[in-house]
N, C-alpha and C positions, 0 to 999 in steps of 0.2 A: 734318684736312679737315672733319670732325666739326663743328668750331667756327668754321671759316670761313662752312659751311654757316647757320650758327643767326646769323649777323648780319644777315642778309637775313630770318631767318623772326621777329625782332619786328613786332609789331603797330604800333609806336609807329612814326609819320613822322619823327620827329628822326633814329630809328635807323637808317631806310632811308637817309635823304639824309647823314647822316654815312657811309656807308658808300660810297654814290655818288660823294663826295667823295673818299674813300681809295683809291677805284680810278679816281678821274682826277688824282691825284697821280703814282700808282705807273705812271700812262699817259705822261704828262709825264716820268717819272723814264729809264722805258723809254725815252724820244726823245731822251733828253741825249747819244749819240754826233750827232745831225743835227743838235741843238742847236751841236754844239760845232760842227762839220762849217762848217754855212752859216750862223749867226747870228754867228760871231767871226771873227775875224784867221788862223785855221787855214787856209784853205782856200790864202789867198795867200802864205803863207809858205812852205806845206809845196810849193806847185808850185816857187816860185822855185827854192828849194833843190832841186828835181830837176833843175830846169834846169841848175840850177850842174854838175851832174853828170853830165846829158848833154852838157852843153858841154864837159866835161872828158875827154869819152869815157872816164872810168875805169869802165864795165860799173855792177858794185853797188857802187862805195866811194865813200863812205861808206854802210853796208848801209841797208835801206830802215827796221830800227828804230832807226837812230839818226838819220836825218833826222825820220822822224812824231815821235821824243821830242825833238830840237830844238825842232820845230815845236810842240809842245804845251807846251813850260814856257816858248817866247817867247809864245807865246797866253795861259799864264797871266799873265806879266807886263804883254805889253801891256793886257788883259782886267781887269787886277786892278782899277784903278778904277770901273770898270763893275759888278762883281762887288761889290765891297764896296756899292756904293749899291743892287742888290737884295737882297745882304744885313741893310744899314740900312732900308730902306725897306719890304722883302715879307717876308721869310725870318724876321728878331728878333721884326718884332709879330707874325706869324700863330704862330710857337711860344708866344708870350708870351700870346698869345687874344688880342689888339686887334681884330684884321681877321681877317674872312671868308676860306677860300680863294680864292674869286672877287676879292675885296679884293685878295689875293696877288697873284693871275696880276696884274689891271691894274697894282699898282705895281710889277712887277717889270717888266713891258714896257716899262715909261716908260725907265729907263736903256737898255733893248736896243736903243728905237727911234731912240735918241739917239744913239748909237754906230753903228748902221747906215744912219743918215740924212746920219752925214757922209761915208762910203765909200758913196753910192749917186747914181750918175748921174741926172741930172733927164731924160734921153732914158728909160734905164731903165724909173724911175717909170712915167711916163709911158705906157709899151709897156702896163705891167699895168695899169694906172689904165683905160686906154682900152681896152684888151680885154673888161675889166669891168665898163665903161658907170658908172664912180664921177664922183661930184661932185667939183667942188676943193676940197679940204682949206683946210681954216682953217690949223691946225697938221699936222703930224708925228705926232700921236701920234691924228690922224681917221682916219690909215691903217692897213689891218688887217696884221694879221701877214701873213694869207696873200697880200698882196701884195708889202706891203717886203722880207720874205725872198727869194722869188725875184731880185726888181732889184737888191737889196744882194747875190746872189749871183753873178748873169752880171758885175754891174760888178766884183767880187774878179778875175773870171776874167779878164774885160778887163786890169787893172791888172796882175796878175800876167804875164801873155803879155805885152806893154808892156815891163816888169820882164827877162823871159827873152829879148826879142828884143836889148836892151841888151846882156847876158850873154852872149849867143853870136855877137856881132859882132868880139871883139878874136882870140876862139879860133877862127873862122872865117877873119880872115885871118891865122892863125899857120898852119892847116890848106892854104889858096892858097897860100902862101910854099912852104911843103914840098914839097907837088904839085909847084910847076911847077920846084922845084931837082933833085929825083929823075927829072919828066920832061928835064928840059936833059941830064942826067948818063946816060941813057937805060934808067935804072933804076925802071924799068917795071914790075915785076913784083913789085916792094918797097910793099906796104903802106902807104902816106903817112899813116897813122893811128900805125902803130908807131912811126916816127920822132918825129912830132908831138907823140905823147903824155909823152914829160918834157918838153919845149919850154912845153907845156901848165901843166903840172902847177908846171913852177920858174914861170913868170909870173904863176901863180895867188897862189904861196907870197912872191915877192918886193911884190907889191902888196899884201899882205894880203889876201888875198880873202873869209876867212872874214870878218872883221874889215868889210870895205867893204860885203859883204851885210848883213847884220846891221844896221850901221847905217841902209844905206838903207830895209830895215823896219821900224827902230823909228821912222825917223823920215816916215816913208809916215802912219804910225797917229798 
């Protein structure tokens, strides 16, 4: 504690602002679950796939940590490109001394802005743009974080809901069929969910379903 204390109590200004800097890294570092949350491809995937499962009415199966680690190694994959370019561009030269931490943050935004400028509705934008009383952007990268993130988020959620109303269209009328053969049959009193749920489950398994999800995220991004 000792020594943490004494980095602050040089005299020398390099040593304070170095020091400044190491605790708005370790600020930034702290924020990488919301980083990952709303600046990536997490947020849309990991709902669809709940979707997938409340459409299946199977309760928790697949449990809730094996959907968030689906969801977080298809974010890393889709993400990877992106990643590696603040890797090359922010991350190698600020370890390297090239650039400035400040250097960092901008070049490392550049890739993020890019990646959330193509999943970001131009109504969206817009909403925040215009709340904010901003000028029009030349480029993409005129826009501040603390705008794009939010519009690059509600538009995730948009797409995602999109995405799940798709998915709970074929299981819904497998759910009507059931209903109204239990009501004709006057078995009433029988759970239309119970029945439904292998019906479910085998047309999930015969179409592929993991397989057709999956792909229609990777190919969404």
């Amino acid at each position: 504690m000792s020594e943490f204390v004494d980095i602050f109590s040089g005299s020398d200004p390099e040593d304070v602002a170095t020091s400044v800097r190491l605790l708005l890294l370790l600020t930034v570092l702290s924020l990488a679950p919301g980083i990952l949350i709303l600046m990536t491809s997490f947020t849309r995937i990991l709902i669809v796939l709940s979707f997938v499962r409340t459409s299946l009415a199977t309760q928790q199966m697949p449990p809730n940590q094996v959907l968030i680690g689906i969801a977080l190694f298809m974010t890393f994959f889709i993400m990877a490109p992106t990643f590696q370019e603040v890797n090359d561009q922010a991350l190698t030269p600020l370890f390297n001394e090239e650039i400035t931490l400040d250097e960092a943050y901008e070049e490392a935004s550049i890739p993020m802005k890019d990646f959330m400028a193509k999943h970001t509705r131009q109504k969206d934008l817009a909403l925040f743009m215009g709340y904010s009383e901003m000028d029009q952007p030349e480029t993409i990268q005129d826009v501040p974080m603390t705008t794009l993130v939010p519009a690059f988020a509600i538009s995730e959620l948009k797409t995602a809901f999109q995405m799940g109303f798709m998915i709970f269209v074929p299981f819904l009328v497998i759910d009507m069929a059931v209903a109204s053969v239990l009501m004709s049959m006057g078995m009433m009193m029988l759970p239309p969910v119970m029945i439904s749920l292998p019906f479910k489950i085998l047309l999930f398994v015969l179409v592929d379903g993991w397989y057709l999800i999956s792909k229609s995220l990777l190919e969404g991004f």
